[in-house]
C-alpha positions in Angstrom: -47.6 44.5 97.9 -49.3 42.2 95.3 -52.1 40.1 96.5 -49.6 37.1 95.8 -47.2 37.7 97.4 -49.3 38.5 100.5 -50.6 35.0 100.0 -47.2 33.9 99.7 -46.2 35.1 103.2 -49.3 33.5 104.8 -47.8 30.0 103.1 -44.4 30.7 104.1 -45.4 31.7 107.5 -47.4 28.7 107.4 -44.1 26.5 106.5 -41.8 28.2 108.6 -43.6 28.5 111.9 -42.0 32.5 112.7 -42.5 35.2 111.1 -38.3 35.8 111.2 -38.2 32.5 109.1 -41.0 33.6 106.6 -38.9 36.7 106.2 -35.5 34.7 106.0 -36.5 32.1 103.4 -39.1 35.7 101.3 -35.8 37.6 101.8 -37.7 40.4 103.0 -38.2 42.2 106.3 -40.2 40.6 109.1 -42.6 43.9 109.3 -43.3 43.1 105.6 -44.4 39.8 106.3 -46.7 41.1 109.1 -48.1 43.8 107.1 -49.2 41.2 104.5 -50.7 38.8 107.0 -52.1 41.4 108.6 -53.5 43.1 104.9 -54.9 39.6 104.0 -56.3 39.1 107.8 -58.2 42.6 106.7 -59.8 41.4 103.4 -61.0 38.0 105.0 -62.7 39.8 107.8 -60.7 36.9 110.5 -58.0 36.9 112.2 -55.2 34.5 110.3 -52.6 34.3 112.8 -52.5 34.4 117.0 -49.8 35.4 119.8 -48.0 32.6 121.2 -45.0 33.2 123.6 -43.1 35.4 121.6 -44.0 34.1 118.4 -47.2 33.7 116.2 -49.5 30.7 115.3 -51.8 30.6 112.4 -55.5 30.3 113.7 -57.7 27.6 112.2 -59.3 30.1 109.8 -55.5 30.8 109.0 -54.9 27.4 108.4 -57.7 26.4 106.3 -56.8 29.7 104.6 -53.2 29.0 103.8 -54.4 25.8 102.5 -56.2 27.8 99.6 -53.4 29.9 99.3 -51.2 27.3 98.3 -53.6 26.1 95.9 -53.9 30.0 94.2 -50.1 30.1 93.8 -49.7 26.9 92.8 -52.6 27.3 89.9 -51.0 30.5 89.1 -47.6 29.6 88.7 -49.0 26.3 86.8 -51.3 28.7 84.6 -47.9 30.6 84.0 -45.8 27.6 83.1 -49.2 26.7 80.3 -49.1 29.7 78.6 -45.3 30.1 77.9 -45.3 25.8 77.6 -48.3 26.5 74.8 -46.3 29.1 72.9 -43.0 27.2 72.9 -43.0 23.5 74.5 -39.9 23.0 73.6 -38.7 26.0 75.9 -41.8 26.1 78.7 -41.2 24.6 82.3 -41.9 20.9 83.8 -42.1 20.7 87.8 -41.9 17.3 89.0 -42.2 15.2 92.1 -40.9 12.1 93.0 -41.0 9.7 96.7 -37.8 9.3 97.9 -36.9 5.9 96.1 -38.2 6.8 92.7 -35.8 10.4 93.0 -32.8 8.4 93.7 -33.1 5.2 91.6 -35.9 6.1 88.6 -36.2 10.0 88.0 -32.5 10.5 86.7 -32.5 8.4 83.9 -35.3 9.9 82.4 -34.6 13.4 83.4 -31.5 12.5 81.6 -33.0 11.1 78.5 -35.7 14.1 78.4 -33.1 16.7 78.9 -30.6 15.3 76.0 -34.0 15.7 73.9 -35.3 18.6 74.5 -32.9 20.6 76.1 -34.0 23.7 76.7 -37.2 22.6 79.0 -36.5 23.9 82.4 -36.7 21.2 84.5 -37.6 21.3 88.7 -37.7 18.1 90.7 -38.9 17.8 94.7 -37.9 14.8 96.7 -39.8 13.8 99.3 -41.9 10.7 101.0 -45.3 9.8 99.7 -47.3 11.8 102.3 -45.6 15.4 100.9 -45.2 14.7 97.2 -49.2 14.2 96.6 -50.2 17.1 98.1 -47.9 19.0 96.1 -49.7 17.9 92.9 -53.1 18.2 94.8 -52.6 21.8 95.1 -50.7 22.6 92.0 -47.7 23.2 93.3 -46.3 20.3 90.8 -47.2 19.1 87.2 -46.2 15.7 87.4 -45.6 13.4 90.3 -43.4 9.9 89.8 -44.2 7.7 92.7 -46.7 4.2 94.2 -50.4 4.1 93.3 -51.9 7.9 93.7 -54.5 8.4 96.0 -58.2 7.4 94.6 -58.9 11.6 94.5 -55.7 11.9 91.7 -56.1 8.3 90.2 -57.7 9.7 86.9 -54.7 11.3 86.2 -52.5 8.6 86.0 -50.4 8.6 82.5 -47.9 6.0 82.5 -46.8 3.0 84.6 -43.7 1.1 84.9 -42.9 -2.1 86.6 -41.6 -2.3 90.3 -41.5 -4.9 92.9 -40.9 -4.7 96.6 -38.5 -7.4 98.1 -36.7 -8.2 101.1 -33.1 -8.3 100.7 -30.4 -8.3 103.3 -26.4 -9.0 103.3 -25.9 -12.6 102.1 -24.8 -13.6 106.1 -28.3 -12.6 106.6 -29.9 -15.3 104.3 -28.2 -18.3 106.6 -31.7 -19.0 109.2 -33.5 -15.9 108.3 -36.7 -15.5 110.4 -38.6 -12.3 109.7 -39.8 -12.1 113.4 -36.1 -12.0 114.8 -34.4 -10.0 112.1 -33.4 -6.4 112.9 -35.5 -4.0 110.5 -34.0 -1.4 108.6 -36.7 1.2 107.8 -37.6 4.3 106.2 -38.5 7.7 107.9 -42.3 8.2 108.8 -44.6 9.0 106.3 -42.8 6.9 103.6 -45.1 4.1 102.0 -42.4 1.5 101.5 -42.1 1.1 105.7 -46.2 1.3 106.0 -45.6 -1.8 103.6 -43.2 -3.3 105.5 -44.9 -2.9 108.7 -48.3 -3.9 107.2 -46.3 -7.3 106.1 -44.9 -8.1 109.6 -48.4 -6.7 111.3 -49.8 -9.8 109.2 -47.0 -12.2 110.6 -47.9 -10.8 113.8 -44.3 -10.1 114.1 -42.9 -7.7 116.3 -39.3 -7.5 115.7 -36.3 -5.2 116.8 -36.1 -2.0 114.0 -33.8 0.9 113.1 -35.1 3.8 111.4 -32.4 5.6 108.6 -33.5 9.1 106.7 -33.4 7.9 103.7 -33.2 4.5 100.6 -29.9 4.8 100.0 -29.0 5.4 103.9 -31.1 1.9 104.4 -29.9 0.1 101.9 -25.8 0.9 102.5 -27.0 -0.5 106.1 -28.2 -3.9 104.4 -25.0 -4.0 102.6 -22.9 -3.7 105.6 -24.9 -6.4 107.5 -27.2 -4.2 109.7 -29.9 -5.4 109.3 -33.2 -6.4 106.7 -35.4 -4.4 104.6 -37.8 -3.9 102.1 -36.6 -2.2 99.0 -37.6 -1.7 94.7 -35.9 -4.7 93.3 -34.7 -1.9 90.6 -33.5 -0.5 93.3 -31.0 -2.8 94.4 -30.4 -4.4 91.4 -26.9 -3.6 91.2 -26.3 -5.3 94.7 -28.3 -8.2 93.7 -26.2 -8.8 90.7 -23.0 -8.3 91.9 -24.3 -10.3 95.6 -23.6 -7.4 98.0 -27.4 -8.2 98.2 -29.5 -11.5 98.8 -33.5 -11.4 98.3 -35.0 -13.7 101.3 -37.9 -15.3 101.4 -41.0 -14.1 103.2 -44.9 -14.7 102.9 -46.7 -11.6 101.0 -43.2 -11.1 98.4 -42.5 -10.2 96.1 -45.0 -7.3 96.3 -45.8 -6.1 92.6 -46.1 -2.2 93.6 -45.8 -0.4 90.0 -44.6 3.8 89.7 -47.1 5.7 88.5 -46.5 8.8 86.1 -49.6 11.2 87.3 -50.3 14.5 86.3 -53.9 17.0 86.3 -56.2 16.1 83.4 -55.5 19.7 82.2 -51.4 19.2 81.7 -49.4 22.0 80.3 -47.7 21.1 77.1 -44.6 20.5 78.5 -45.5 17.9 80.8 -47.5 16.2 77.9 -44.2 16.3 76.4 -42.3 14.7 78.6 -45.4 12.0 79.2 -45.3 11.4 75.5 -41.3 10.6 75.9 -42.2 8.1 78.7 -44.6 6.0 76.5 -42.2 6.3 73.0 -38.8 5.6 74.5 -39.3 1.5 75.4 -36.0 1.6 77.1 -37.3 3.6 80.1 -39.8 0.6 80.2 -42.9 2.9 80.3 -46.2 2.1 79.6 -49.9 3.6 78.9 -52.1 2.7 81.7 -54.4 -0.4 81.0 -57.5 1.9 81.2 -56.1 4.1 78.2 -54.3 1.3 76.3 
């Protein structure tokens, strides 16, 4: 067994918690998976991984370990994607990112514009909230991440912004004595930045009001529709609802909130994912722009 894909067993041991899901999601045999842990537990000198119950653990040296690990696969699979990208752009691979709001309401117009130009770029997109998506790019595992302000460790990689406020906007029954201390709250899952927003904003209203927590944008927005509630959402976002009144923005101190996306990839991009940069910033209907340091 290659030394990646013993590395890729730790990480998917890692992810899956057992090593019978490791083997599931490698589709490989569960002795395979402890023979690589074990080989890679051998040429670190440490034990990776401990007995618990009837299962296994990853030991802090195994976690710290892992996180390496995801950052050698990632580089390799990015130095992979460069190479072939470098030879043929036209025909190498972009792996995106996106927070759950940008995936659903931003990415597929301009995966949609990109693809009708250069069509045969393969194209890989993960969904997630803000607290999984950077660490993808942090450890290569991504070339390109659509989503709020990076963190100050991946700000020098920011390539493009576009415009986005955050609003409060509820069904119009909702607008008629709306108090944001006594409305119910319709908010995202944990870990997404548009509720630490939203409960930053109410923490500053000293507000405590009643909430209810939906999976995902479009889950919390059909809820506003349908009179459930409140919440804070992209005005592109509900744009459609706001023009045809489905939707109301309400008034409330701290909004509109001017929260642009960012485009952010490594310094050292493939050429692929320059490519599809360099369509964000030449295309002025996807409303792109160069960021005010590089303008």
């Amino acid at each position: 067994m290659t030394t990646n894909a013993r590395l890729r067993a730790l990480v998917e041991l890692a992810d899956a918690g057992s090593v019978r899901g490791a083997a599931q999601r490698l589709v490989v045999t569960e002795s395979s998976v402890s023979a690589a842990v074990s080989a890679l537990a051998a040429d670190v000198g440490v034990p990776l991984v401990r007995r618990n119950g009837r299962g296994v653990l990853l030991t802090p040296a195994g976690e710290r370990y892992a996180g390496y690990a995801r950052r050698i696969l990632g580089l390799h699979d990015e130095a992979m994607a460069a190479a072939r990208g470098e030879a043929d752009p036209e025909r190498g691979l972009l792996r995106l990112a996106a927070v759950t709001m940008a995936g659903e309401h931003v990415v597929p117009a301009l995966l949609a514009s990109f693809h009708k130009r250069h069509p045969d770029v393969t194209l890989q997109l993960e969904v997630d909230h803000r607290a999984r998506v950077w660490p993808l790019l942090a450890q290569h595992e991504v070339d390109l991440v659509l989503a709020g302000r990076p963190p100050d460790d991946l700000a020098d990689g920011i390539r493009a912004v576009s415009a986005n406020s955050l609003v409060v906007v509820g069904s119009p029954r909702s607008a008629d004595g709306f108090s944001p201390a006594d409305a119910t709250w319709l908010m995202r899952e944990a870990g997404s930045g548009t509720r630490a927003t939203c409960e930053a904003l109410l923490a500053a209203l000293e507000a405590d009001p009643p909430t209810l927590v939906l999976g995902s944008p479009g889950a919390v927005i059909a809820a506003a529709e349908a009179g459930l509630g409140v919440t804070l959402a992209s005005r592109q976002a509900v744009a459609r609802q706001l023009e045809g009144g489905e939707l109301v923005e309400l008034p409330m101190p701290g909004t509109p909130l001017h929260r642009p996306w960012h485009a952010v990839s490594h310094r050292h991009a493939t050429a692929s994912t320059d490519m599809f940069v360099k369509h964000l910033l030449t295309h002025p209907e996807l409303s792109w722009t160069a960021p005010p340091a590089a303008r």
